[in-house]
C-alpha positions as CSV (number, residue, x, y, z in Angstrom):
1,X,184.7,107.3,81.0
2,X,181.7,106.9,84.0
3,X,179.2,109.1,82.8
4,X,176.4,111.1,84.8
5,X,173.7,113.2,83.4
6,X,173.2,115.8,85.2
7,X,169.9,117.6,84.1
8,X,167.0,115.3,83.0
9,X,163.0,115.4,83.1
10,X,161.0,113.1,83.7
11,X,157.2,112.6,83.7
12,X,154.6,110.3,84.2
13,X,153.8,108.0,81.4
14,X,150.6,109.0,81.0
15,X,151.0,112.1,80.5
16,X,154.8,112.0,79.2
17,X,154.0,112.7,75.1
18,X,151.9,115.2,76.1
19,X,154.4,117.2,78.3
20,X,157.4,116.2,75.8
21,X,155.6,118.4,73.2
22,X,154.6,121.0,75.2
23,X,158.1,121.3,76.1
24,X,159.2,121.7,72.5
25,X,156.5,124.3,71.9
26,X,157.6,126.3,74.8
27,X,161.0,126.4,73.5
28,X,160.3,125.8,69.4
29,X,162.8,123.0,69.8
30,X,161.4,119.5,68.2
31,X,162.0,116.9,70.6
32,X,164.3,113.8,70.4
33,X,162.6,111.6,73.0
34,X,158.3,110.8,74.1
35,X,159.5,111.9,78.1
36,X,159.2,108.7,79.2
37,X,161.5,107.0,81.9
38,X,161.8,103.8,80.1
39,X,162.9,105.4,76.7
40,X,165.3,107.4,78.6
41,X,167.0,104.4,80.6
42,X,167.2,102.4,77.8
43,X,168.8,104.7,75.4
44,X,171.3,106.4,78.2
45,X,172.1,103.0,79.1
46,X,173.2,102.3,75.6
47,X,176.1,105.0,76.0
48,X,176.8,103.8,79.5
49,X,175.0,107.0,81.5
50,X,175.5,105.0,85.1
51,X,173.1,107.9,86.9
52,X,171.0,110.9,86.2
53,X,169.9,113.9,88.0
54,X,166.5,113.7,87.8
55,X,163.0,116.5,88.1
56,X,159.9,117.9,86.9
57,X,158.6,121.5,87.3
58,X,155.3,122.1,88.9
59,X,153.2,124.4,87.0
60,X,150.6,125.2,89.3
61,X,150.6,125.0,93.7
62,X,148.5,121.7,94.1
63,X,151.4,119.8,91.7
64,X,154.2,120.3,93.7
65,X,153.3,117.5,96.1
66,X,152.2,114.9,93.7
67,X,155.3,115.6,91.6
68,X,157.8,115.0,94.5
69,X,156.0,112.0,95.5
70,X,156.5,110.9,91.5
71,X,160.3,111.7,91.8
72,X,160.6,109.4,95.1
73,X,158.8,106.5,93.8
74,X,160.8,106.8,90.2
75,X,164.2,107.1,92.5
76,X,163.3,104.2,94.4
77,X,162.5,102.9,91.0
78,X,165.2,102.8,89.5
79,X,167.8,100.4,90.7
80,X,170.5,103.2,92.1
81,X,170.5,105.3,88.8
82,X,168.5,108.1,89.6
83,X,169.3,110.9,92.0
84,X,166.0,113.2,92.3
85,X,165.4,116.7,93.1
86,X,161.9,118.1,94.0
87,X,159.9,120.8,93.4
88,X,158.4,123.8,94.5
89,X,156.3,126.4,93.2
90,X,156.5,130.0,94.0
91,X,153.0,130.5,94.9
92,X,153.2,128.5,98.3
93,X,153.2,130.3,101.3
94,X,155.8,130.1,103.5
95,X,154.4,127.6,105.9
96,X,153.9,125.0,102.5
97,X,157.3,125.7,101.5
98,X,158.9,125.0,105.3
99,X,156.7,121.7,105.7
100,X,157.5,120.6,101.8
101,X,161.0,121.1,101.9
102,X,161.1,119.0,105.8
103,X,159.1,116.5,103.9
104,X,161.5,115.8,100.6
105,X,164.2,115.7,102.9
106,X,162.9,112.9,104.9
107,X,162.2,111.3,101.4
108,X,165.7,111.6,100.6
109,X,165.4,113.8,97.6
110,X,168.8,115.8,97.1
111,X,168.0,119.1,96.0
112,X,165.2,121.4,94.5
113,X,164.6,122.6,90.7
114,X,163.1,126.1,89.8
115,X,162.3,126.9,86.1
116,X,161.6,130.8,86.3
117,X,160.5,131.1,83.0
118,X,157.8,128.4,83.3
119,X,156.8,129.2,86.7
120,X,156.5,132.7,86.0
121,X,158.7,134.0,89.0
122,X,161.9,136.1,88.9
123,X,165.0,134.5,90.6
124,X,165.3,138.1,92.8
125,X,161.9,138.3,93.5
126,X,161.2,138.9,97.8
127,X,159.3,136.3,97.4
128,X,161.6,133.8,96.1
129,X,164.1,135.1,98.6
130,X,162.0,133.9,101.3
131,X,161.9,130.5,99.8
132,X,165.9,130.3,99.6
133,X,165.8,131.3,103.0
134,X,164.0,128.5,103.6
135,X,166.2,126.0,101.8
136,X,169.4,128.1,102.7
137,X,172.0,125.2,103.2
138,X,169.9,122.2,103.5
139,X,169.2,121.8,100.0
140,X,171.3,122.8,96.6
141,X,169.1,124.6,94.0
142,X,169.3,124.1,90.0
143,X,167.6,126.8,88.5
144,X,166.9,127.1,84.6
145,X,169.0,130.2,83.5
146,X,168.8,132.5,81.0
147,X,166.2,133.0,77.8
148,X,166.5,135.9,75.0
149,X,162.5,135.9,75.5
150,X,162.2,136.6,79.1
151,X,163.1,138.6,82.1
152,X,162.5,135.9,84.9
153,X,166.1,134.4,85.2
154,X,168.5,136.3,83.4
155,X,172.6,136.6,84.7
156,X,171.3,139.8,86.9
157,X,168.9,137.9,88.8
158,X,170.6,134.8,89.4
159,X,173.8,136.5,90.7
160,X,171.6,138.7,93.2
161,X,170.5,135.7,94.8
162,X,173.4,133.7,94.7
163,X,175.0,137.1,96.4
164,X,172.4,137.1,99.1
165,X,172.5,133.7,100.6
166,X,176.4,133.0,100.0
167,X,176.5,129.8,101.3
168,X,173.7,128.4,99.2
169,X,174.8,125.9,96.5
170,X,173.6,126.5,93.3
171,X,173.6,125.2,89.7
172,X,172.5,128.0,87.0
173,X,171.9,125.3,84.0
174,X,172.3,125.7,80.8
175,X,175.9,127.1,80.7
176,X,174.3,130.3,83.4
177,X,172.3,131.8,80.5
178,X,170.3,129.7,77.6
179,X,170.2,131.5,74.4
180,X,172.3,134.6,76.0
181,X,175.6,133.1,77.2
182,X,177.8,136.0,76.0
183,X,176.0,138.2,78.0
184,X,175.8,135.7,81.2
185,X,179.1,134.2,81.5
186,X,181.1,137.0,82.1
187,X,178.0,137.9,85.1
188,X,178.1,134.6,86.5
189,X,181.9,133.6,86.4
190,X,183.8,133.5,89.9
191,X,180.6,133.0,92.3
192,X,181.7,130.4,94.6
193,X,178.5,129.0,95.9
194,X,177.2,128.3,91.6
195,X,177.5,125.3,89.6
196,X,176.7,125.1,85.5
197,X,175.5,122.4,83.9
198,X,175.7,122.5,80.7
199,X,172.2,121.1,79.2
200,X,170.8,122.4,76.2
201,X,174.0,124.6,75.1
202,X,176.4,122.5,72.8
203,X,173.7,122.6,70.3
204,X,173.8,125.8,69.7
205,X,177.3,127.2,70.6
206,X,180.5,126.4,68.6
207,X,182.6,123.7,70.5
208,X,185.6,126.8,70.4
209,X,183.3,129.0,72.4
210,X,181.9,126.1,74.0
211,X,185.4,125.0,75.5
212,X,186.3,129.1,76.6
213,X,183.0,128.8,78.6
214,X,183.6,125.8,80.3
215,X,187.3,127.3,80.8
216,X,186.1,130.6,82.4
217,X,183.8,129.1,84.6
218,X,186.4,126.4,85.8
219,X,186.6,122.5,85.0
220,X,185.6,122.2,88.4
221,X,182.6,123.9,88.3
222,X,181.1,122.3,85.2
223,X,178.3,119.6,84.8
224,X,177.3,117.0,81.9
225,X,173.8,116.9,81.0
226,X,171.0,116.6,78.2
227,X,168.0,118.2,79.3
228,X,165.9,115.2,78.3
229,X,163.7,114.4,76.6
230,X,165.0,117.1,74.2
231,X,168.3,115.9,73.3
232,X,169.1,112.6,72.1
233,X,172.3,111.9,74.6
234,X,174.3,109.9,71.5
235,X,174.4,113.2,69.6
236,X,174.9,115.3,72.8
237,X,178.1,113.3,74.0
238,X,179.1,113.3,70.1
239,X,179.1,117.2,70.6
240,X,181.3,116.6,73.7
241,X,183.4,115.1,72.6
242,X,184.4,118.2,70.0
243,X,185.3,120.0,72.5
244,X,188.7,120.8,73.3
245,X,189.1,119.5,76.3
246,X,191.8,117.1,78.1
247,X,190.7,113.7,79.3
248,X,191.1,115.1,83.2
249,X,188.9,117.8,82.3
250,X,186.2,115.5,80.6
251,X,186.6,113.0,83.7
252,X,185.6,116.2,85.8
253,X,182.5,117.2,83.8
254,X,181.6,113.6,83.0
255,X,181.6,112.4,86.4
256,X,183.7,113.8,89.1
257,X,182.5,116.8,89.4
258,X,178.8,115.8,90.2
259,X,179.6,113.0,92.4
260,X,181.4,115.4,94.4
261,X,179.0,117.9,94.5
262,X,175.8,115.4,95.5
263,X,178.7,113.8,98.2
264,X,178.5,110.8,96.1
């Protein structure tokens, strides 16, 4: 089956190692891959990953520029397979936000990524509202969901803002709740402007509770993806494939759905 990952980071490679770890000290999670594009392409390539949804996460205000600009050139880079989504940071004011988001569009990014938990922000925040107001219907939004450690982007949160801008698209990855999916899924289940990808989730769940998941949420509303660099994607499609799923269903989350969703 055509295969798309739908949740991958990418860095620099000069400064790629460095993140990768960083990343896996954030989380306590060793890494599988460096961070860097060209171990990434070669290896997904290997188990026939045509495209990936590609993004970083600005850290501080000043990044958020220089980072999009990175996700461009490594689009244009790539020969077709990447699709990119910028960034933002929560710290711009609203006149940054308006002239950042006219400017990605014109670049031809395809959506924006938000990791609460690293940016320090909480989905509901005014604040953030503001910014969705901003990129109400012009832009889908991926936000990291969920964390047993933090309060930033838990089920709560993310359904209040998917509530308030209703015709917003959105992706909650992770399954809608990392670490806390049997208290996020039943939250999150039946809001008809949210995607889930589901990055960083067979790892840790049974592929039983795994498939009833993926089944209360809806085949159609389901993502592939391997949050790299921290997964290796051999072993993630390996846990996959354990699911019980039929082969329309994998076709859907492989492929079809994503496509669809990025008007692909």
């Amino acid at each position: 089956m055509r295969i798309f990952d739908a949740h991958v980071h990418i860095y620099p490679d000069k400064i790629a190692e460095k993140a990768s770890v960083n990343v896996g000290k954030f989380y306590g999670i060793p890494m599988a891959f460096d961070g860097r594009i060209a171990t990434m392409t070669e290896n997904w390539k290997k188990c026939g990953v045509e495209h990936c949804l590609v993004h970083s996460v600005a850290t501080t205000h000043d990044q958020v520029p220089k980072i999009n600009d990175f996700i461009k050139a490594s689009v244009d880079a790539s020969g077709g397979m990447f699709v990119g989504f910028c960034t933002l940071h929560p710290s711009m004011d609203t006149k940054e936000i308006e002239a950042e988001v006219d400017r990605v569009i014109a670049m031809g990014l395809k959506g924006v990524k938000l990791h609460p938990d690293c940016q320090k922000f909480r989905i509901d925040d005014p604040h953030a509202m503001e910014m969705y107001e901003i990129i109400d219907g012009r832009l889908p939004i991926l936000f990291h969901t969920g964390d047993k450690r933090y309060d930033y982007s838990n089920e709560d949160r993310m359904k209040a803002a998917a509530k308030r801008f209703p015709k917003q698209r959105m992706i909650a990855a992770h399954l809608g709740g990392y670490s806390v999916w049997e208290r996020a899924v039943p939250v999150l289940a039946g809001l008809e402007n949210v995607w889930y990808d589901e990055s960083s989730s067979l790892a840790f769940l049974e592929p039983e509770k795994a498939t009833e998941y993926i089944n209360i949420y809806g085949e159609d509303r389901v993502f592939f993806g391997t949050d790299y660099p921290m997964w290796n994607i051999a072993d993630e499609l390996e846990r996959f494939n354990r699911l019980d799923l039929t082969d329309t269903q994998r076709e859907k989350i492989l492929w079809k759905n994503i496509t669809g969703f990025l008007g692909m």
